[in-house]
N, C-alpha and C positions, 0 to 999 in steps of 0.2 A: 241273099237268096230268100223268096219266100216262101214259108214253111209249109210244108202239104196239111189240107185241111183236118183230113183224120188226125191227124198228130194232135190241133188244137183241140177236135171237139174230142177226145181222148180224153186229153188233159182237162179239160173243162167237165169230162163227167166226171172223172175218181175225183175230184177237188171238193165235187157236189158230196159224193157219197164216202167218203174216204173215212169220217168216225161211224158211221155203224156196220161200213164194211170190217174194220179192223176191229170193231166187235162179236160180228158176228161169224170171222174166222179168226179168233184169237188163239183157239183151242186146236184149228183144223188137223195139226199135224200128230198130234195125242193120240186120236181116233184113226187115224191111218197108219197101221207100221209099215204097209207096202212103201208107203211113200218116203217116210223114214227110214225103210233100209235101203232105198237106192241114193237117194241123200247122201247117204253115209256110204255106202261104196264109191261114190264120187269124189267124198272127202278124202277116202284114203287110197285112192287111186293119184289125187292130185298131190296129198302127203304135206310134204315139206319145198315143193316144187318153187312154189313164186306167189304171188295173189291172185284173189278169185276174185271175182266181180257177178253177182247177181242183177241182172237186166230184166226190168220193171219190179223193183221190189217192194212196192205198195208200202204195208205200214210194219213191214221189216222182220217179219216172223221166221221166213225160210230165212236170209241172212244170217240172223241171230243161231238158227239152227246149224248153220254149218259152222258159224265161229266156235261154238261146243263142241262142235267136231277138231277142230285145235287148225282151224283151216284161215290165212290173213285174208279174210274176207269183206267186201265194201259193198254196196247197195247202189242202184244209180233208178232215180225214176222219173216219169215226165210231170208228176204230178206234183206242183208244189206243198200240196194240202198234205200228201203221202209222205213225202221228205218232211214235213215239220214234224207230222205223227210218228213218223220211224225214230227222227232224231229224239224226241220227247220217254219212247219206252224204251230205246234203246240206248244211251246218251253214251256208251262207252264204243258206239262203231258209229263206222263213217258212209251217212249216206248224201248222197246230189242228187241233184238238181238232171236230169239227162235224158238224151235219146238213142235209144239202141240203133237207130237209123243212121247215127255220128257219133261215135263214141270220140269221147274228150281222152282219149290212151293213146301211146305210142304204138308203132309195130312192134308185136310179137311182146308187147307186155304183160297178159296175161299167163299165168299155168291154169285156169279155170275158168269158164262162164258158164254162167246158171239162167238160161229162162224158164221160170216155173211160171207158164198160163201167161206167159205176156205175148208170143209170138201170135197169140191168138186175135190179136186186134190190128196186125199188120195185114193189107189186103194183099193177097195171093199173089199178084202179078209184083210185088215189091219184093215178097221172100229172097229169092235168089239176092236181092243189094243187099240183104240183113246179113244173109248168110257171109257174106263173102266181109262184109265188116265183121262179124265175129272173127270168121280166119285170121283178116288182118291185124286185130290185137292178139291174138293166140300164139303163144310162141309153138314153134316147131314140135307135136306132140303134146302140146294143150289139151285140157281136156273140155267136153262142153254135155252139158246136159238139158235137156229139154223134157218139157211137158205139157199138153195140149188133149183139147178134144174131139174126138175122133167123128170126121161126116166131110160132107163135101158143100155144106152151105152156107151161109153169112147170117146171120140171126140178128137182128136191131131191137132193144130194147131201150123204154123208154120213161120205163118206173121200176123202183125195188126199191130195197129199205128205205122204204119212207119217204122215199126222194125222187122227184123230177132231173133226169137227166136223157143223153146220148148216147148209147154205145152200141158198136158192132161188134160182133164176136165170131170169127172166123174158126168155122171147125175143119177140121185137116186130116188127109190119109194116111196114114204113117208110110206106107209105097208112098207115095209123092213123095215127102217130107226127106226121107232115104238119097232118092233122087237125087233132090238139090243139094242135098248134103254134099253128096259126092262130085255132081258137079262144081260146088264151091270150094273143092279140096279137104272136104274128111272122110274119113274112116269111121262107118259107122261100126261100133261093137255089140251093141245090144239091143235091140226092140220090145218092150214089154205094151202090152195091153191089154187092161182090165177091163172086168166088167165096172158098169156102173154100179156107183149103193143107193139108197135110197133115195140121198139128196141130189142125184143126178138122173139125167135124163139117156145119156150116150157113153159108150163104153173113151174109157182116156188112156192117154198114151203118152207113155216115154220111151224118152230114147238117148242111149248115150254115144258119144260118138268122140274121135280126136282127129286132129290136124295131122294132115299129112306130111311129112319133110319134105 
């Protein structure tokens, strides 16, 4: 089958930018506790359940963040450059090689999946196959958390740190997002949305949600 284009030029920009991006959010989650305590209500919502898998986990900080949380947690990214750098600072978890679009898991393997800021590069009319692949490794009452920024347009960039590259970056309604949830069979529990801080431009959104039986 051949692989939809975004997917590669994805992969082909984090590859590009992948060590000054992992520099220059090394620290990201220090400075945010909003973001660390839903983290963390995640992790002990999920407990002792089963493992968790983090979907696009760049150069492996949230991972690492929930493994502290006492959570058997693993990292899957599409970016080879991301996977060497995750495996390099983090050498005690397990990250791959991966696409959230085909998860290499069985049914109902999961007790946790985490997209923090990845769902953001999947184009809109695709969400709905993602969703319904997360369901499908989630076991019955899985738990799944998401993070995204909040609008309704596609923004293409073509330079940042320092680097030439490609990316789109799809912003999303959290009503929408809700939606598909539910049509792909979860149960959403919680919607938060902040304002932006300085470094950002548009207010972000999370949202926690679980699998239906």
């Amino acid at each position: 089958m051949t692989e939809p284009s975004f997917l590669a030029t994805t992969r082909a920009g984090y590859d590009t930018i992948a060590v000054p991006y992992a520099e220059i959010f090394a620290t990201e989650l220090e400075s945010r506790p909003l973001s660390r305590a839903l983290l963390t209500a995640f992790a002990e919502t999920v407990g002792g359940a089963g493992p968790v898998v983090e979907v696009g986990s760049g150069p492996g900080r949230v991972t690492a963040y929930l493994a502290e949380q006492g959570l058997d947690v693993s990292g899957v990214d599409l970016s080879p450059e991301m996977v060497a750098l995750a495996r390099r600072t983090y050498p005690g978890l397990r990250f791959d090689e991966g696409s959230m679009t085909a998860l290499d898991l069985a049914d109902g393997a999961l007790a946790g999946l985490v997209a923090w800021y990845s769902i953001i590069h999947i184009p809109s009319a695709l969400l709905p196959e993602v969703f319904a692949e997360f369901r499908r490794v989630l076991a019955p009452g899985g738990q799944l958390l998401l993070a995204f920024q909040v609008g309704d347009e596609a923004l293409h960039r073509t330079e940042g740190f320092g680097r030439t590259f490609s990316l789109t970056f799809h912003r999303l309604l959290p009503e929408r997002v809700t939606e598909l949830l539910e049509r792909a069979g979860f149960v959403v529990d919680a919607q938060l949305v902040r304002a932006p801080d300085e470094r950002e431009k548009v207010p972000q959104a999370h949202l926690l949600a679980h699998r239906a039986a």
